[in-house]
MDTraj code that builds the backbone (N, CA, C; nanometers):
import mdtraj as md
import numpy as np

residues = "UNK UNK UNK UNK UNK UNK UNK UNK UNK UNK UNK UNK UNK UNK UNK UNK UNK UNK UNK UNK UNK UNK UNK UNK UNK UNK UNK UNK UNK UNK UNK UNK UNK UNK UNK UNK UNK UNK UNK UNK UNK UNK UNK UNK UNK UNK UNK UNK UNK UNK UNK UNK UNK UNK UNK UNK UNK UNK UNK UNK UNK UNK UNK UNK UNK UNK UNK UNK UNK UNK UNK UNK UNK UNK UNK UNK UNK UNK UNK UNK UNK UNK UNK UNK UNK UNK UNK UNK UNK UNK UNK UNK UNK UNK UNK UNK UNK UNK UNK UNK UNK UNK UNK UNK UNK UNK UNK UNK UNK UNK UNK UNK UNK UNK UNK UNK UNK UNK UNK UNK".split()
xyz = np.array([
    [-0.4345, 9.0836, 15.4135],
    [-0.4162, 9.0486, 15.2725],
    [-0.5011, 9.1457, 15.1898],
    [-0.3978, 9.2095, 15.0751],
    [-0.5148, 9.2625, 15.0482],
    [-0.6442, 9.2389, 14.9021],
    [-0.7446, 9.3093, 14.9249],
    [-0.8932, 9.2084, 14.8570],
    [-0.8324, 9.2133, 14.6963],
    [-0.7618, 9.2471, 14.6043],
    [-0.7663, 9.1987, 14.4868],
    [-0.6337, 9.0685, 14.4943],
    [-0.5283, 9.0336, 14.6021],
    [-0.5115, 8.9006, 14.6149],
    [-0.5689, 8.8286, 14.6870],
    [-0.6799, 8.8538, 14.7400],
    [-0.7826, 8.7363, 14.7692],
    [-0.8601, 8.6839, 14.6859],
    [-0.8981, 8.7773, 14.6338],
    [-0.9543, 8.7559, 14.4764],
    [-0.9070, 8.6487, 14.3836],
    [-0.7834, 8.6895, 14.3469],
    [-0.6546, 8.5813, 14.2919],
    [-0.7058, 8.4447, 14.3672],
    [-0.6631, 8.4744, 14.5019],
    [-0.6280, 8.3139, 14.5504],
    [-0.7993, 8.2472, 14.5302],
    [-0.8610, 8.3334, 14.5183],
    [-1.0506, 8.2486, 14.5136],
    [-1.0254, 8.1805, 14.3700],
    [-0.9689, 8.2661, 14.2829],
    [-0.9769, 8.2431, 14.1426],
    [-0.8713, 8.0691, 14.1502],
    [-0.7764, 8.1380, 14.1644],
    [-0.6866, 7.9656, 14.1323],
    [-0.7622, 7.8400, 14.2439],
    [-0.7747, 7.8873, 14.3164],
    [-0.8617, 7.7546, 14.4084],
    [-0.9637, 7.7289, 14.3646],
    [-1.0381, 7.7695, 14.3012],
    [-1.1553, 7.7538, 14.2400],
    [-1.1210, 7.6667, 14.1109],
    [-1.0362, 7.6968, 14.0033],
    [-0.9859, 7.6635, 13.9413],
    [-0.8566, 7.5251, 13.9494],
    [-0.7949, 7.5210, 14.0488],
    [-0.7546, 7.3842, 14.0790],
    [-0.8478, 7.2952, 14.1664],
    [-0.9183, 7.2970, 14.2392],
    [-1.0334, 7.2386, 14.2922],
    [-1.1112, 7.1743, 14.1222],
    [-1.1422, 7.2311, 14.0185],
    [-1.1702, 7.2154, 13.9460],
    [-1.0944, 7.0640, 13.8688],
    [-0.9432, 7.0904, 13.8448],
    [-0.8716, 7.0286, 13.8262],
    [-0.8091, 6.9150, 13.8647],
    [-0.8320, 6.9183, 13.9860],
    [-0.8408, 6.8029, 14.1159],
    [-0.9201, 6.7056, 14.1070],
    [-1.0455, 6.8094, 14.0925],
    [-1.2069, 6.7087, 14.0753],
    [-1.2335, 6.6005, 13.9117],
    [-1.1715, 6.6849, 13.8291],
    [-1.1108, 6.6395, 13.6728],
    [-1.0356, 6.5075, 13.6932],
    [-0.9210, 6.5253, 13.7700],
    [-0.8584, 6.4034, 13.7609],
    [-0.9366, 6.2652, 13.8711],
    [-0.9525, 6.3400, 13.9260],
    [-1.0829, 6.2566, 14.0175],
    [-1.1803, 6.1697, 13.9229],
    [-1.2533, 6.1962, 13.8629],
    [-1.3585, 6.1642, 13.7501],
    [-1.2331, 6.0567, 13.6596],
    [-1.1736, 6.1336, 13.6070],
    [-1.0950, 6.0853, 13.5324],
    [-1.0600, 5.9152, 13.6046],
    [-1.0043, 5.9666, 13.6816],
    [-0.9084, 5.8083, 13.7884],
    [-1.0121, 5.7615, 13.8278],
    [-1.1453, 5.7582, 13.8497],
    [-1.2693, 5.6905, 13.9000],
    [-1.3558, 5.5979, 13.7864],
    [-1.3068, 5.6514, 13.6404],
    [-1.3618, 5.6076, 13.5232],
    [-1.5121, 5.6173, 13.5180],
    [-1.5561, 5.7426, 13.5357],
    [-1.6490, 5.7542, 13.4972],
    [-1.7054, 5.8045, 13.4141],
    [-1.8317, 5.7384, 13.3429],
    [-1.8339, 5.7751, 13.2332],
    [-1.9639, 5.7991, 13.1777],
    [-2.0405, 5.8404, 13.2764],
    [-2.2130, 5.8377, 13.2584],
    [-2.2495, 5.8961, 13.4116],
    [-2.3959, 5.9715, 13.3963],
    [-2.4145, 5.9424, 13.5374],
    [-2.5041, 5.8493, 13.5693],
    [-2.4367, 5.7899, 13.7438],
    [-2.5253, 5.7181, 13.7462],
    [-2.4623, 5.7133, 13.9469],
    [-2.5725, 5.6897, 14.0023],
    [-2.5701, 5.6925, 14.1211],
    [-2.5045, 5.6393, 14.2049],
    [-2.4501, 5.4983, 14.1169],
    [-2.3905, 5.3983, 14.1799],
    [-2.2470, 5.4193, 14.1868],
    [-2.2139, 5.5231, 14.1599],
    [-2.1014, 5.5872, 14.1576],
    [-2.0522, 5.6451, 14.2353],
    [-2.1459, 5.6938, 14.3535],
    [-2.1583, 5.8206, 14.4788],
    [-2.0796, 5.7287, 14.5890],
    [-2.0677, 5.6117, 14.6044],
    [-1.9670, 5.6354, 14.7656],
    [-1.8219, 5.6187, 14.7078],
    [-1.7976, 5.6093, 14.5830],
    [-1.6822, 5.5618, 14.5585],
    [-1.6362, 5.7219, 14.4983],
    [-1.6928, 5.8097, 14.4526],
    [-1.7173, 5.9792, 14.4423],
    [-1.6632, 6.0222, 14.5651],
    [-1.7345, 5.9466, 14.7126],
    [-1.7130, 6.0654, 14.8031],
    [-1.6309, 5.9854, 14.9152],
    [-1.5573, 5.8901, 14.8509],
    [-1.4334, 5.8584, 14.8897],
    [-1.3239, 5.8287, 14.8315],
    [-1.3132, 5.9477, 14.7430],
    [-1.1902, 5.9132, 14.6125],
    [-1.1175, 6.0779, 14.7157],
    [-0.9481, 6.0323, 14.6984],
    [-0.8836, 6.1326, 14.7608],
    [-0.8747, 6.2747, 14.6750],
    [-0.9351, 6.2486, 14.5694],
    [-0.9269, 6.3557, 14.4709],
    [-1.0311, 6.4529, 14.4880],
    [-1.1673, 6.3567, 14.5133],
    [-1.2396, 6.4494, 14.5356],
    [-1.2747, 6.5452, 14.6887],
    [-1.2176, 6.4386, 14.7559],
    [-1.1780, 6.4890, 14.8808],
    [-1.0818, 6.6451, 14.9039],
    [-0.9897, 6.6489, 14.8039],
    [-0.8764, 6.7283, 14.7940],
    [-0.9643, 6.8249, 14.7225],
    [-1.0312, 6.8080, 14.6369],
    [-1.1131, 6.9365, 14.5647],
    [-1.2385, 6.9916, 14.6648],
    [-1.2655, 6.8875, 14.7266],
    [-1.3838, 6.9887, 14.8134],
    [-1.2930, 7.0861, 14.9397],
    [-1.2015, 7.0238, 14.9928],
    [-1.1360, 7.0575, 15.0983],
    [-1.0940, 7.2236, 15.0351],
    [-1.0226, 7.2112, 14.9130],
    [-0.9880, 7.3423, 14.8543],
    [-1.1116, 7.4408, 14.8003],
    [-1.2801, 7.3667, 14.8081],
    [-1.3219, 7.4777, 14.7924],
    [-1.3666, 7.5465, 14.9068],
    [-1.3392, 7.4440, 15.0093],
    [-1.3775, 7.5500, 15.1524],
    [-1.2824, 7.6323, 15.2160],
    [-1.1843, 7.6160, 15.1354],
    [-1.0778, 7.7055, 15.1627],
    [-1.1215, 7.8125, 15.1084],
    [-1.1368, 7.8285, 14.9472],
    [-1.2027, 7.8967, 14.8591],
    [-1.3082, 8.0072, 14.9667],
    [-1.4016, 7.9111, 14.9783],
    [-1.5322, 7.9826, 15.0530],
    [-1.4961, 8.0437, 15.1714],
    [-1.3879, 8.0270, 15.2244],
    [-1.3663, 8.0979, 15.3630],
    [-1.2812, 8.2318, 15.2819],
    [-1.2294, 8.2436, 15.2100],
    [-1.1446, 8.3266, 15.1809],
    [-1.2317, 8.4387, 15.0767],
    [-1.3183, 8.4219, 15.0246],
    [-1.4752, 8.4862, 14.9533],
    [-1.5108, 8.5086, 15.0494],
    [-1.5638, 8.4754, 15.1651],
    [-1.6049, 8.5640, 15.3000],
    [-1.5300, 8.6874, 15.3255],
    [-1.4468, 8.6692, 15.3279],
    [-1.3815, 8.7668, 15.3489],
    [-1.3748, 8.8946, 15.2282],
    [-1.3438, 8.8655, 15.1573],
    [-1.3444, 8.9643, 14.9881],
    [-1.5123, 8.9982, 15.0208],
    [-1.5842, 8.9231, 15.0233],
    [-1.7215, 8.9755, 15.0497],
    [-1.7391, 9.1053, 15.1270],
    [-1.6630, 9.0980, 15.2483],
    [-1.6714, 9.1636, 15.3339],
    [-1.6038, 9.3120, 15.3059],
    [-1.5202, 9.3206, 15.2170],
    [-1.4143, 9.4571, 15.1822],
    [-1.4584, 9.5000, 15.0396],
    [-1.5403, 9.4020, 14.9122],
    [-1.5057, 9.4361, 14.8031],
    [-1.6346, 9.4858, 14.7313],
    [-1.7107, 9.5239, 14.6569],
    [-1.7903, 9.5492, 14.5690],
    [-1.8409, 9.4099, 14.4898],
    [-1.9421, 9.3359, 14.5035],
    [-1.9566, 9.1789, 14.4844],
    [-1.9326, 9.2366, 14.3092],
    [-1.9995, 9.2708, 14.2379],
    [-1.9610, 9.2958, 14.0896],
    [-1.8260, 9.3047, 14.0688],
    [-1.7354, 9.3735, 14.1300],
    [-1.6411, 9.3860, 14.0977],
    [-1.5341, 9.2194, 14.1528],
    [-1.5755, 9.1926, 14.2623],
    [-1.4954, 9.0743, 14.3301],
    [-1.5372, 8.9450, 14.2028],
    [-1.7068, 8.9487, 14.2159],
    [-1.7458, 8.8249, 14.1223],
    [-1.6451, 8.8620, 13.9389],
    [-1.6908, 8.9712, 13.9391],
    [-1.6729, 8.9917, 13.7680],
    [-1.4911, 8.9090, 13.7694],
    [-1.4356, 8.9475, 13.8423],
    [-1.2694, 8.9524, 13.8559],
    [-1.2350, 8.8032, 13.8259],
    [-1.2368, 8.7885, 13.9544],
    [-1.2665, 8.6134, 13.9848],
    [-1.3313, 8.5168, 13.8603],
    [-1.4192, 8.5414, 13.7999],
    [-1.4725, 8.4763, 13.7256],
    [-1.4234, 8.4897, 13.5772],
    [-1.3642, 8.6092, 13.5360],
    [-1.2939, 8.5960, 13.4236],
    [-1.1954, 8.5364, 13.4214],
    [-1.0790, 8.5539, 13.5629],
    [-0.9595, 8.4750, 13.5562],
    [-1.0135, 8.3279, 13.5069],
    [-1.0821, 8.3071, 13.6240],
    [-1.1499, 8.1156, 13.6035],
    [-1.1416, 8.0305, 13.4857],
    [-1.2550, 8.1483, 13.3719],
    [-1.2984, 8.0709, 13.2938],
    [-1.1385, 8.1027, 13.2181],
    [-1.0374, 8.1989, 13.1973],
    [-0.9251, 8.1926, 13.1488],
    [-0.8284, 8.0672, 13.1663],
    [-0.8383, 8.0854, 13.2906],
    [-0.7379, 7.9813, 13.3897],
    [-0.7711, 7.8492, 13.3727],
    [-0.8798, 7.8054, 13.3502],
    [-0.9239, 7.7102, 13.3210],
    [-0.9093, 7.6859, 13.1993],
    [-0.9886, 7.6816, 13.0955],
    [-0.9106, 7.7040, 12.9655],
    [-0.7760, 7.6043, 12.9423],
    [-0.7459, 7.6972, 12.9752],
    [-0.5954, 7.7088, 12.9097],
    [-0.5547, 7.5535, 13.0272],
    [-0.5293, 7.5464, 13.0991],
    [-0.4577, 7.4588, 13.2017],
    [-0.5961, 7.2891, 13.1007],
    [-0.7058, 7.3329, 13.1084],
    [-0.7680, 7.1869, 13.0724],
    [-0.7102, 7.1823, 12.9315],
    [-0.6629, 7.2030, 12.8626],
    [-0.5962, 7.2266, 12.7230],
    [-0.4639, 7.1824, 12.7672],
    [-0.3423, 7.2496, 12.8625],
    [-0.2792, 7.1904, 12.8798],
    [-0.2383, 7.0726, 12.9417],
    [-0.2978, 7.0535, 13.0169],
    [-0.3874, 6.9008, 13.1772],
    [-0.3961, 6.8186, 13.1177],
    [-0.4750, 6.8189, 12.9917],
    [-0.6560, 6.7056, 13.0105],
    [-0.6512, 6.6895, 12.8199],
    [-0.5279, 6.7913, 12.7920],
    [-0.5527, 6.7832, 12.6104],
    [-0.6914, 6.8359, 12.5525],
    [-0.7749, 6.8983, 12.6479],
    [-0.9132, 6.9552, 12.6169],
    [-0.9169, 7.0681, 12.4782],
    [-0.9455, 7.0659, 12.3714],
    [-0.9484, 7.1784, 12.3015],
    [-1.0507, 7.2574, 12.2968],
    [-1.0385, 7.3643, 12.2219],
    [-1.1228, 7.4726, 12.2198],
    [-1.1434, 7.5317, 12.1036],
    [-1.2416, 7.5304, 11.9891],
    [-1.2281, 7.5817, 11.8892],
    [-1.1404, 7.7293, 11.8961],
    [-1.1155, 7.7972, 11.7606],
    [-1.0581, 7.9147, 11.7452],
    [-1.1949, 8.0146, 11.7968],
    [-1.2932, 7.9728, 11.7436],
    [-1.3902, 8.0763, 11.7777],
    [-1.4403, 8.0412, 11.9497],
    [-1.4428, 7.9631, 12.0262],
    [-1.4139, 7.9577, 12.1084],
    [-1.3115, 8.0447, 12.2094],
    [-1.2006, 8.0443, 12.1467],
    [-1.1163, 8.1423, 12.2316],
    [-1.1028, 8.2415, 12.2273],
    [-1.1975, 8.2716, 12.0711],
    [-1.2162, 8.4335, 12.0602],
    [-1.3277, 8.4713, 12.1709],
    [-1.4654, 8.4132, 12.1986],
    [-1.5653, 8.3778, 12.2808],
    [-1.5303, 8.4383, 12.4346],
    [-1.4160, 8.3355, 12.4469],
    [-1.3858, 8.3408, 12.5802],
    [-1.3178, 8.4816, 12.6032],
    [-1.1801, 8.5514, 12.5276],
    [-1.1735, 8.6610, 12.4845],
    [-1.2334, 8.7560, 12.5360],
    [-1.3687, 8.7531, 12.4353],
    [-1.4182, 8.8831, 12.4598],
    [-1.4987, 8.8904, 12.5982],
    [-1.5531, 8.7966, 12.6058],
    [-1.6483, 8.8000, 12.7474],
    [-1.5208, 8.8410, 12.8624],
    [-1.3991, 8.7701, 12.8577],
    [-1.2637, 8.8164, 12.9556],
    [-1.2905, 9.0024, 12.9588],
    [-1.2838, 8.9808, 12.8377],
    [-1.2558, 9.1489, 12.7926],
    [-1.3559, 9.2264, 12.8526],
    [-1.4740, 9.1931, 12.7976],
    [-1.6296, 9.2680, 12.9118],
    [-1.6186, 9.2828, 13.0474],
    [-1.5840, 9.2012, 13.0910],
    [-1.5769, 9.1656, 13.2463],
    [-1.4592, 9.2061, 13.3104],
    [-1.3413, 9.2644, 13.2508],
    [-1.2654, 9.3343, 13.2922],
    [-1.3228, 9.4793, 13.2719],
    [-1.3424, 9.5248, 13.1455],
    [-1.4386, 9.6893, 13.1644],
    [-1.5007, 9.6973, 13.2544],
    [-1.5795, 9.6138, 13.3091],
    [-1.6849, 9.6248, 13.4049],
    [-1.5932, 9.6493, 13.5393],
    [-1.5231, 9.5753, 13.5619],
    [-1.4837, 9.5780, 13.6957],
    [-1.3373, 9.6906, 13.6827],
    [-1.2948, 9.7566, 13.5726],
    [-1.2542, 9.8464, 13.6228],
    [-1.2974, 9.9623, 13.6667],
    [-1.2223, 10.0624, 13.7503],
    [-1.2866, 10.1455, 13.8246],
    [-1.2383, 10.2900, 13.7502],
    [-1.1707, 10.2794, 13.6834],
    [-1.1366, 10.4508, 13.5951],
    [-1.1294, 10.3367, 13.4146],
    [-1.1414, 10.4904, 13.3618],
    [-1.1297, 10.4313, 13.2105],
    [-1.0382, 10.4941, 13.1222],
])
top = md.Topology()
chain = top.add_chain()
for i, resn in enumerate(residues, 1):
    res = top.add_residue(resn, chain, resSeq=i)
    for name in ("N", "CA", "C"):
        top.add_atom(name, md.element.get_by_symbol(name[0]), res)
traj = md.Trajectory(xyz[None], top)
């Protein structure tokens, strides 16, 4: 496979693991923290399904580790995220985001792609 779609697949697993864990919280009704919350946390199928996908995640970052430039793998990965995310908890979850917010997110996208490209 090669390392900028591993990259990808770290990014959306990371990002639905996220989403998983969202509706998890969500369907668990929680609404504070509080401790008394933890076996019913770590036996909800949601959250089960989000950890399971981040060790998928983590096995598949082993690998990109192993072929890629960590600045360039992290920078990549992490702009999609906070994009991908975004936008899907906005569409998901009805989450908004101010305007200056998405300019925010924007530009930091934007930085973090300069960075990790390799010609200019």
């Amino acid at each position: 496979m090669k390392t900028t779609l591993m990259i990808l697949t770290v990014a959306f697993c990371n990002v639905l693991s996220q989403l998983v864990l969202k509706k998890g919280v969500i369907s668990l009704g929680i609404d504070r923290v509080d401790l008394s919350y933890l076996p019913r946390v770590f036996t909800s199928p949601y959250v089960l399904a989000a950890l399971t996908i981040q060790v998928f995640s983590y096995i598949v970052w082993l690998f990109v580790l192993a072929k890629a430039n960590l600045g360039y793998a992290a920078g990549l990965s992490g702009a999609l995220f906070y994009i991908i995310l975004a936008m899907l908890g906005w569409m998901l979850f009805n989450e908004r985001l101010t305007p200056l917010q998405w300019i925010g997110l924007a530009l930091i996208s934007s930085g973090v792609f300069c960075l990790v490209t390799r010609t200019i």
